[in-house]
C-alpha positions in Angstrom: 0.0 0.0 0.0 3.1 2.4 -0.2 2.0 4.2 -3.3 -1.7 4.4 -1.6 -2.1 8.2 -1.6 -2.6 9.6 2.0 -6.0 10.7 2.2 -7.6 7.2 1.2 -8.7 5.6 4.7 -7.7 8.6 6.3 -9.6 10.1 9.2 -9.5 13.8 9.1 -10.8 15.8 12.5 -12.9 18.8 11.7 -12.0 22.0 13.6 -14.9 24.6 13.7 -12.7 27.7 15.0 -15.0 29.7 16.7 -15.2 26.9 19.5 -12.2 25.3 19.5 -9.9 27.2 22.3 -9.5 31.0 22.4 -6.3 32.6 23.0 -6.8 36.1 24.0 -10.1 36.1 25.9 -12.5 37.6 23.6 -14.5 34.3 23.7 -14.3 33.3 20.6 -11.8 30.7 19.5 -8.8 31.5 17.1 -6.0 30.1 14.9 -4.1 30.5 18.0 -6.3 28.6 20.1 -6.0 25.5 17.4 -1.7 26.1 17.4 -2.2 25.9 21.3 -3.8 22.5 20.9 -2.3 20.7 17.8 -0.4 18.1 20.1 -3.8 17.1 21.3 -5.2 16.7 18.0 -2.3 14.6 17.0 -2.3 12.1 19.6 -6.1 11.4 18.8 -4.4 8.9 15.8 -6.4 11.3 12.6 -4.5 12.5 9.8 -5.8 15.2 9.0 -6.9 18.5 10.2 -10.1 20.3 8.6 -10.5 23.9 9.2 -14.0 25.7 8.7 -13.5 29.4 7.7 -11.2 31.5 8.9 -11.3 34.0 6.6 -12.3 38.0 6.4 -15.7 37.9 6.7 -18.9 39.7 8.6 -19.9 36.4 10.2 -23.5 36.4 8.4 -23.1 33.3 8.5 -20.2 32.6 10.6 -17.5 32.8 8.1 -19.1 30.8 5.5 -19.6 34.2 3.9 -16.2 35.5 2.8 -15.9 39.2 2.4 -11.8 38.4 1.3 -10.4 34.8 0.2 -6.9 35.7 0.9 -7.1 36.9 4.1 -7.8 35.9 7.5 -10.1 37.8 9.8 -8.8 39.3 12.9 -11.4 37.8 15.1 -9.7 34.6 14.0 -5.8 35.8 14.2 -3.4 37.0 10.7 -2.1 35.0 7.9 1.2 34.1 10.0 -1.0 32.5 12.7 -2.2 30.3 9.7 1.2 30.0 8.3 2.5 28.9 11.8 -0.5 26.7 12.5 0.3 25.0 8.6 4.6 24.3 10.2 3.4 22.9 13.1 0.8 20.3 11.8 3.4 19.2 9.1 6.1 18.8 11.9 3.5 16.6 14.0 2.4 14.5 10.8 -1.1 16.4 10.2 -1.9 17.0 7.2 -4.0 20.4 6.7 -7.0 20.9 4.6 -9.1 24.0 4.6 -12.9 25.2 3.4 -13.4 27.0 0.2 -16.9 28.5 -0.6 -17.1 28.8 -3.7 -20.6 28.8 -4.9 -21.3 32.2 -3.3 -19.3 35.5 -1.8 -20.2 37.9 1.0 -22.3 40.7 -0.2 -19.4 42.8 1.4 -16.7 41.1 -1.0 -15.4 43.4 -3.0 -16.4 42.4 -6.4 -20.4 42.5 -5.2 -20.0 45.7 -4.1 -18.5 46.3 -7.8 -21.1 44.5 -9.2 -23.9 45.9 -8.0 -23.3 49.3 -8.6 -24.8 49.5 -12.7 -25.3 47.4 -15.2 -22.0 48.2 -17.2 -18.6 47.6 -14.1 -16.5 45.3 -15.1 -17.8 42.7 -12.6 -21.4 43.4 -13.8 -22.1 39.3 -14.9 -19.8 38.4 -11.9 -23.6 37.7 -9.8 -26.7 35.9 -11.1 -28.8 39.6 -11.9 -32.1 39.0 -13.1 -34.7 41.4 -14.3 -38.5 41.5 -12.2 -41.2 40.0 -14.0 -43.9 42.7 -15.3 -45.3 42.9 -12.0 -42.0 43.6 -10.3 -41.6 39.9 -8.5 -39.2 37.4 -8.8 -37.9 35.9 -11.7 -38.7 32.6 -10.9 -39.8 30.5 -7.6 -36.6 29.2 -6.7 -36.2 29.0 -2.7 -33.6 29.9 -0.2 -32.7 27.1 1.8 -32.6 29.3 5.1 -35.9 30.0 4.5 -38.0 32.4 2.1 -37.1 33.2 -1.9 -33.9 33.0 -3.1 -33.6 36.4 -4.8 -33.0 40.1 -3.2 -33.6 43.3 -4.8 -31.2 45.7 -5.8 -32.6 49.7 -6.2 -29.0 50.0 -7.7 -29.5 47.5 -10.9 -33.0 47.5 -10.6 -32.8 43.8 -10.6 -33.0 40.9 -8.5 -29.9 38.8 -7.2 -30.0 35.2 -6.5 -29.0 33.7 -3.2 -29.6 30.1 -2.1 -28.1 30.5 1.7 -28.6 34.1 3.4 -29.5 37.2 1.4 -25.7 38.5 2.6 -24.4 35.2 0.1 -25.0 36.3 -3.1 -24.1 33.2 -5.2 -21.3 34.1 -8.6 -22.2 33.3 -11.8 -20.3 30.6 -12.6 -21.7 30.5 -16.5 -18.9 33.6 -16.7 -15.6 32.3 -17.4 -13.8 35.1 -15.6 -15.7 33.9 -12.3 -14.3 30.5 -12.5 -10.6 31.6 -13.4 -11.3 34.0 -10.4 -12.1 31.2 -8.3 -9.1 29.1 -9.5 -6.7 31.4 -8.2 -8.0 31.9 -5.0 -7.8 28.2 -4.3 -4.1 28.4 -6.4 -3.0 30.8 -3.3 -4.1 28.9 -1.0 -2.1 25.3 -2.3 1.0 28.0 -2.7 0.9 28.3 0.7 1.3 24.7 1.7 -2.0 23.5 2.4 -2.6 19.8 1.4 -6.7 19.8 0.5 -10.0 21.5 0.8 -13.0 21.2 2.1 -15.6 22.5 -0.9 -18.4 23.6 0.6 -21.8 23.3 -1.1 -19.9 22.6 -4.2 -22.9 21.7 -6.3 -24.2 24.9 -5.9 -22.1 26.8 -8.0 -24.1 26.7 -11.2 -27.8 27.7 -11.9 -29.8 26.6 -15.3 -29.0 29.1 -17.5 -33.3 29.4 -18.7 -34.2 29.9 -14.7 -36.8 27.4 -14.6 -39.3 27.2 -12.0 -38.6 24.0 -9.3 -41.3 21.7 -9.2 -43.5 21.0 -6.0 -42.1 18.6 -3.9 -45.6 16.1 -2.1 -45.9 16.8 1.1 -44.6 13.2 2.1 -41.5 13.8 1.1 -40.6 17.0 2.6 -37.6 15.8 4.6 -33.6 16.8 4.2 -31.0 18.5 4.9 -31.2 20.3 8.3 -34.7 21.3 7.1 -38.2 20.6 8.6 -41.4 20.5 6.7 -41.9 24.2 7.8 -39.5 25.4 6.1 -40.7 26.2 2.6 -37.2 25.2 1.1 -38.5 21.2 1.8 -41.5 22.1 -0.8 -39.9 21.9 -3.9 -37.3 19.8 -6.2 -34.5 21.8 -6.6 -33.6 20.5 -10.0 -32.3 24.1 -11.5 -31.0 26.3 -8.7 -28.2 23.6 -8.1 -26.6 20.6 -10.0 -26.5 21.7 -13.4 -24.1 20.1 -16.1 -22.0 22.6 -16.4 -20.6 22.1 -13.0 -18.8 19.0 -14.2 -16.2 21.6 -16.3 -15.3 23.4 -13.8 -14.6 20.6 -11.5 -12.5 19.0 -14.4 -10.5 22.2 -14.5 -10.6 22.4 -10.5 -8.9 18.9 -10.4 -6.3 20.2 -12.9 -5.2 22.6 -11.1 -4.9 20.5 -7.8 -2.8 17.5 -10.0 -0.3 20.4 -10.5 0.6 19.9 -7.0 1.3 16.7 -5.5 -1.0 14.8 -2.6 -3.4 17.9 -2.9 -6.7 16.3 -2.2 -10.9 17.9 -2.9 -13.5 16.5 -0.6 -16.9 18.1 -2.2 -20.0 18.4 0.4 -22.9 17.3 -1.4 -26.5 18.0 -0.9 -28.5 17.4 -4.3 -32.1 15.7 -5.1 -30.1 12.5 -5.0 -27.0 12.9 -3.2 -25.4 9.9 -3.9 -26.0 9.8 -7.7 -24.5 13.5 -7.7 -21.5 12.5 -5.5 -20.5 9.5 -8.1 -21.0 11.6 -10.4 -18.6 14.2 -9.3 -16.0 11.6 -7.8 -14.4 10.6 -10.6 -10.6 10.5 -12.2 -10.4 13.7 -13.6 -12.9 15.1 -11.1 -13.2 15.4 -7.3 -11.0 13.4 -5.1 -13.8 12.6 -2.2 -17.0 13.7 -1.9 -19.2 13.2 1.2 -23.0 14.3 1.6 -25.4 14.4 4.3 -27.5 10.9 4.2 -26.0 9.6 7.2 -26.6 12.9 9.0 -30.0 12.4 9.3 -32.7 10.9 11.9 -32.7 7.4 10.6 -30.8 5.0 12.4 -31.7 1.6 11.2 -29.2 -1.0 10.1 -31.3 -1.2 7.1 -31.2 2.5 6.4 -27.1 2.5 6.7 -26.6 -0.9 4.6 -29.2 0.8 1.8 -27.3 3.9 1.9 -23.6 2.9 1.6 -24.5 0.3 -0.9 -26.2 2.7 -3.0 -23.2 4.2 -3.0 -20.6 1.6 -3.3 -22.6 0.7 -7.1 -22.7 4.0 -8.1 -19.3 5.1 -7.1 -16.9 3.2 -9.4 -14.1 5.6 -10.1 -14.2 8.0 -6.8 -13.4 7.6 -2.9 -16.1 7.8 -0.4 -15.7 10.1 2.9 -18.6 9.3 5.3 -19.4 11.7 8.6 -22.7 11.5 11.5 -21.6 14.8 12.8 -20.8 18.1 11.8 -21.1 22.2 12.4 -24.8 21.7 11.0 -26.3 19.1 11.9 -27.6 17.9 15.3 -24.9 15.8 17.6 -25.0 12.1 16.4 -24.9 10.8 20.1 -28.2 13.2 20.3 -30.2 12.6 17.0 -29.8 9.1 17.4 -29.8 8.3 21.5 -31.4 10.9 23.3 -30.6 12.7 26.5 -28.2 12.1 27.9 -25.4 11.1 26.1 -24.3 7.6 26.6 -20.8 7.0 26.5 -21.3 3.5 25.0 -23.4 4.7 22.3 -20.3 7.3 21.4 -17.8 4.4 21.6 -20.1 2.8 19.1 -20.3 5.1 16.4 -16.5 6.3 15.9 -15.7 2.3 15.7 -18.7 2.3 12.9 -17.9 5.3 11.2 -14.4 4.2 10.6 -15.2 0.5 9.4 -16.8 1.3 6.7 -14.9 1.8 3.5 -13.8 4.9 2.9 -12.4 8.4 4.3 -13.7 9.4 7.5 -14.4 13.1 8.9 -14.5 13.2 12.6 -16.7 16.7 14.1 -14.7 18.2 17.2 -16.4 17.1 20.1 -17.3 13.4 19.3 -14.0 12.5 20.8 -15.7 13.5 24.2 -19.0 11.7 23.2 -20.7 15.4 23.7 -24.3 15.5 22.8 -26.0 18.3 21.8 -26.4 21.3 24.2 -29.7 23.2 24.7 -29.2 26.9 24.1 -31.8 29.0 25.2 -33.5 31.2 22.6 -31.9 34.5 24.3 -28.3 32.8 23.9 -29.2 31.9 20.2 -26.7 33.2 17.9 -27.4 31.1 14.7 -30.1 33.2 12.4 -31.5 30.4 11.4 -32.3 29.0 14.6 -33.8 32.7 15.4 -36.1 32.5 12.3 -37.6 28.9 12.6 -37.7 29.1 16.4 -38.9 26.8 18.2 -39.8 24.3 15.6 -36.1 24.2 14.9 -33.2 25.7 17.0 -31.0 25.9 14.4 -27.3 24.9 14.5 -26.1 26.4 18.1 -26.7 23.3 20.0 -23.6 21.7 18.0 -21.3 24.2 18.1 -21.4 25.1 22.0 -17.3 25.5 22.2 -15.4 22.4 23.4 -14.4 21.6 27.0 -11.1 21.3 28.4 -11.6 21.3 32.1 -14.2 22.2 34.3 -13.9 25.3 35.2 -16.7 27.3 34.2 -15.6 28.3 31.2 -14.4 25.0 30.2 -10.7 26.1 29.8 -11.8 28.0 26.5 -11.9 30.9 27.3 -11.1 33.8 30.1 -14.2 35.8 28.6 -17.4 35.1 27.9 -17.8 32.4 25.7 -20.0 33.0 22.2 -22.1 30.2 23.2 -23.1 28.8 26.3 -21.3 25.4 27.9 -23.7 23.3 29.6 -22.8 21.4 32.5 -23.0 18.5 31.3 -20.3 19.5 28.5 -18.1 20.6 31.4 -18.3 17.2 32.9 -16.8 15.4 30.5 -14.5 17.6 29.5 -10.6 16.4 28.0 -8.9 16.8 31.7 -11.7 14.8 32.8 -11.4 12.5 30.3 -7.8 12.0 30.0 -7.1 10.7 33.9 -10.2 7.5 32.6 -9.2 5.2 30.6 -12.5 3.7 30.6 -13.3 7.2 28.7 -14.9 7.6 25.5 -11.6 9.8 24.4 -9.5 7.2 26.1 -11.2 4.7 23.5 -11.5 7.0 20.8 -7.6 7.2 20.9 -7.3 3.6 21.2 -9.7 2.3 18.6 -8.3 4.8 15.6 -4.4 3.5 16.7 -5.9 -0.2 16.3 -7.2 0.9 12.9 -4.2 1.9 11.5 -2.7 -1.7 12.2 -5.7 -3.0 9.7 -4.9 -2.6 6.1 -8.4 -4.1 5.4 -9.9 -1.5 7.6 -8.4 1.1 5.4 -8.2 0.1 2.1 -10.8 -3.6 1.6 -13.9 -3.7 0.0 -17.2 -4.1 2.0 -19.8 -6.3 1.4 -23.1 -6.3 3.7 -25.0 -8.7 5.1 -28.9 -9.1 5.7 -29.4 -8.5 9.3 -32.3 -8.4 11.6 -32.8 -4.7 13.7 -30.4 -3.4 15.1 -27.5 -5.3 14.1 -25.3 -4.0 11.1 -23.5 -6.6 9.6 -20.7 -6.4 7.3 -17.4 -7.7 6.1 -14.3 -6.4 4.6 -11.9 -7.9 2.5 -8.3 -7.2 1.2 -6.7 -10.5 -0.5 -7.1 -13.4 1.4 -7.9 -11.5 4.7 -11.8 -11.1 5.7 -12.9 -9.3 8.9 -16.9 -9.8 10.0 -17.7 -6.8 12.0 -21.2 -6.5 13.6 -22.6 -3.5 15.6 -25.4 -3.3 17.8 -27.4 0.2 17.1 -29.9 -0.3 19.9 -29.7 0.2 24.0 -30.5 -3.0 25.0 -28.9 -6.8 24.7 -29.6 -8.9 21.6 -28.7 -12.1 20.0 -28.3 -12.7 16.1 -27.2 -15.4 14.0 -23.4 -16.4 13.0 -22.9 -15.9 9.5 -21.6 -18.8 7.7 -17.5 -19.5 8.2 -15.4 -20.1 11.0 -14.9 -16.7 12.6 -12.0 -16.0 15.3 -13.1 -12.9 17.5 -10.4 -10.3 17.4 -10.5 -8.2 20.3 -10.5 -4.5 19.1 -10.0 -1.4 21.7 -12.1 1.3 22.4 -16.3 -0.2 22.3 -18.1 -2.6 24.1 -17.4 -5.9 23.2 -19.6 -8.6 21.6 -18.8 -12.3 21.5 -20.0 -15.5 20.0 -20.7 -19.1 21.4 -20.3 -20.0 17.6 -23.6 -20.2 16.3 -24.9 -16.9 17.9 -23.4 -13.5 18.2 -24.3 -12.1 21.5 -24.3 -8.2 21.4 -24.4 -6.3 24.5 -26.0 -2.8 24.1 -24.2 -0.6 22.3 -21.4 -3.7 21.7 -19.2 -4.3 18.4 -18.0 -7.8 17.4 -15.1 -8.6 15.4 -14.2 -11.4 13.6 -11.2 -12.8 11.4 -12.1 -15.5 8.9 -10.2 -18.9 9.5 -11.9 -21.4 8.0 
C-alpha cells in the first residue's frame, strides 16, 4: 500500500474555530487557540486536520460568507497565525485541509459591491442579476434554503440577485468564465501556501440553469432533508435548477487540474442534491473530485437497514471515486443526540467512531465526538445562529452543535477567560478532555485507542465491503483485502440482543475502544451498544 495516496482511509478531524480554544479572551476561539492545541489533536491517531473558515468575513453566516479569500479575519488571528499553524501540523504528521466556498461571496466582498453598482462595471455578470417580472416579482420561484425566496432586490440594478443561503451570500455566476478563473486562483494561493486539500463547501451549488426554470413542487410526504423541517418552505420543492447543473462538471474538471499540479493535494466536495449519492459519483471521478461526502447519514434514521441501503447505493454508483462518510458536523444535530437521546451515553459514542471508521472509505470526525458530547440546549436568548432565530422553536438551528469544546471544568471550560460565544452546559463541562484523559474507561480514552488499532488493519483502510442481511439493530458487514476477511457487527440499539453467525469459521479479534460482543459459535451475542469482530479462519 506504499504508493496508496494519504488521504484514502484517512480520518481527518474537523476544527470549527469559533469553538475550539480561544487565545486572547475575547470568547471566541482562534487560529491561536487550534496552534495551542495541535499536540492534542495529534495524539487522537487522525490525519488530518479540517478547518472551517477563517477568513475576512462579517460572520453572516459565521464565516461561511467571505468578504476576502486571501485573508484571514482578525477575530480569528493573521495570515502568520495560519502560516504557523500550517509548520506545526506538518512537523507533528497532520496533514491540513481548509474550506473554500465557492458557490457564493459575501455581499461585502469586493467584487459585489463592484457589481452591484450599474449594469455596465467590469464585474457586472460576476452575480446571477435577473430582471423582475412585469409585476416587479421574482424571476422565478426558486427558494432559499434558510428560508424564504432565493432572490434580493437591488434599487442600484434595478434587478433581483440570487442567493440560495442568506440574502448576505449572493451566489457568482459561474456561466462567466472570468468567475471560474477568479475562483481558481484563489484556491491556487491557497495550495501556494502549503496546504494539502480542501474542504468544498456546497460545491454543487455553484451553477444555476441558465433558462431559470421554476422547481417543481415537492408532495408533502416527502418534505424531509437537509437540516430542514417540513416548515420550512425550502423542503417544498425539487430543486432540479438552482443547483446541480451540467456545467458544474467543467469546472470541477479544471478544478482537479489545477490541484494535479501539485502533489498529494486532495478535494472532498459536500454534497447536498435531489439524489446525493447519484450527484457525489458523479462528481467523484478521475479527472474530477477526489472525495465527496453528503449528508444521508446525517439524518434521523438510524436503522441498520437504512445504513446498509445507503452505503450500498453508494458503493454501485461510485466506481471511479473515494467515499468520505461523517454522522456529525457544524450543522447538523450531535449524532450521540439525533440518534440516543438525552443524555449522552458513552457507549453509544464508543459505538459510532468504531462504525464510522469501518466502513470503507475516508472518514471526517466533528470536534467534540472525541468527548461523546451531545447536543447542548441553548436557550432562545443565547441563540446566535439566524437560522435557529427564524424557525424558532420548531427548529433551533445549529447552536446546539457548536457550544465551544471543553477542556476542564472550570466554568468556562478552559476555552476561554471571557465570555464564551455560546453557552457550555454542564453536562459538556463534565466530561471535558482533563476529565477524560485521567479515565481510561473514557470515551476519548477509546477514541484514541480504537483509531491506533485501525491503522494496524490494512483491510480496515483500504478492503472492499460487502453487507449482510441482518435483523434490527445489528449492522452486519465484512471487509476484505486478498485473502484476509474481517466480519464486524454493531449493535445500534440500548439494549442486549442475539443474532445469527454468519456462515464461516470466525475467530473474535479483540479491538479497543467499544463494548465488546462475542459468540458461542452459532450466535453472536451483542451487548448494548457492543461491536464484534471477527477474522475469517476457515
Amino acid at each position: 500500500m506504499s504508493n496508496t495516496p494519504w488521504w484514502r482511509g484517512a480520518v481527518i478531524y474537523q476544527i470549527y474555530p469559533r469553538s475550539f480554544l480561544d487565545a486572547n479572551g475575547d470568547g471566541v476561539g482562534d487560529l491561536p487557540g487550534i496552534i495551542e492545541r495541535l499536540d492534542y489533536i495529534a495524539a487522537l491517531g487522525v490525519d488530518a486536520i479540517w478547518v472551517s473558515p477563517f477568513f475576512k468575513s462579517p460572520m453572516a453566516d459565521f464565516g461561511y460568507d467571505i468578504a476576502d479569500y486571501r485573508d484571514v479575519d482578525p477575530l480569528f488571528g493573521t495570515l502568520d497565525d495560519f502560516d504557523r499553524l500550517l509548520a506545526k501540523a506538518h512537523a507533528l504528521g497532520l496533514k491540513v485541509m481548509i474550506d473554500q466556498v465557492l458557490s457564493h461571496t459575501s455581499s461585502e466582498h469586493d467584487w459585489f459591491q463592484e457589481s452591484r453598482q450599474d449594469r455596465s462595471n467590469p464585474k457586472a455578470d460576476w452575480y446571477v442579476w435577473v430582471d423582475p417580472r412585469e409585476d416587479g416579482t421574482p424571476p422565478n420561484n426558486w427558494m432559499s434554503l434558510f428560508g424564504g425566496v432565493a432572490w434580493q432586490w437591488e434599487p442600484r440594478r434595478q434587478q433581483y440577485y440570487l442567493h440560495n443561503f442568506f440574502a448576505e451570500q449572493p451566489d457568482l455566476n459561474f456561466h462567466n468564465p472570468q468567475v471560474q478563473n477568479a475562483t481558481l486562483e484563489n484556491v491556487r494561493y491557497w495550495l501556494d501556501r502549503g496546504v494539502d486539500g480542501f474542504r468544498l463547501d456546497a460545491i454543487n451549488f455553484c451553477f444555476h440553469d441558465r433558462l431559470l426554470r421554476d422547481n417543481p413542487p415537492k408532495p408533502v410526504e416527502k418534505r424531509v432533508g437537509r437540516g430542514f423541517s417540513p416548515d420550512n418552505p425550502y423542503a417544498y420543492q425539487y430543486h432540479y435548477f438552482n443547483n446541480t447543473q451540467p456545467e458544474n462538471l467543467p469546472f470541477l474538471e479544471d478544478l482537479r487540474a489545477l490541484l494535479d499540479q501539485y502533489p498529494g493535494a486532495v478535494s472532498l466536495g459536500e454534497i447536498s442534491s435531489e439524489d446525493s449519492l447519484a450527484t457525489t459519483a458523479e462528481y467523484t471521478t478521475d479527472t474530477r473530485l477526489h472525495m465527496g461526502y453528503s449528508f444521508e447519514l446525517l439524518v434521523q434514521d438510524y436503522s441498520a437497514a437504512y445504513i446498509r441501503e445507503t452505503v450500498s447505493r453508494l458503493e454501485v454508483a461510485m466506481t471511479e471515486g473515494w467515499p468520505c462518510w461523517a454522522i456529525s458536523n457544524h450543522d447538523v444535530e450531535r449524532a450521540v443526540t439525533r440518534w440516543g437521546g438525552h443524555p449522552a451515553d458513552p457507549r453509544l459514542a464508543r459505538m459510532l467512531v468504531a462504525m464510522l471508521c469501518s466502513l470503507r472509505g475516508s472518514i471526517c470526525l466533528y470536534q467534540g465526538e472525541e468527548l461523546g458530547l451531545g447536543e447542548a440546549d441553548v436557550p432562545f436568548e443565547a441563540l446566535q445562529d439566524p437560522y435557529g432565530i427564524t424557525f424558532w422553536p420548531n427548529f433551533k438551528g445549529r447552536d446546539g452543535c457548536r457550544t465551544p469544546l471543553p477542556w476542564n471544568d472550570d466554568p468556562r471550560a478552559g476555552f476561554t477567560t471571557g465570555t464564551p460565544w455560546l453557552p457550555i452546559p454542564d453536562a459538556h463541562r463534565g466530561v471535558s478532555v482533563a476529565t477524560q484523559e485521567k479515565d481510561p474507561a473514557s470515551v476519548l480514552s477509546a477514541f484514541r485507542a480504537f483509531l491506533a488499532w485501525r491503522k494496524t488493519q490494512p483491510v480496515l483502510l483500504h478492503g472492499a465491503i460487502s453487507f449482510l442481511e441482518s435483523a434490527e439493530p445489528v449492522l452486519l458487514f465484512q471487509r476484505t483485502l486478498a485473502d484476509e476477511q474481517l466480519l464486524l457487527a454493531f449493535n445500534l440499539s440500548g439494549v442486549s440482543v442475539r443474532h445469527a453467525l454468519p456462515a464461516g469459521l470466525w475467530q473474535a479479534v479483540a479491538i479497543p475502544g467499544p463494548d465488546a460482543g462475542m459468540t458461542d459459535g452459532t450466535e453472536l451475542v451483542l451487548p448494548a451498544h457492543s461491536v464484534f469482530c471477527g477474522r475469517r479462519i476457515g
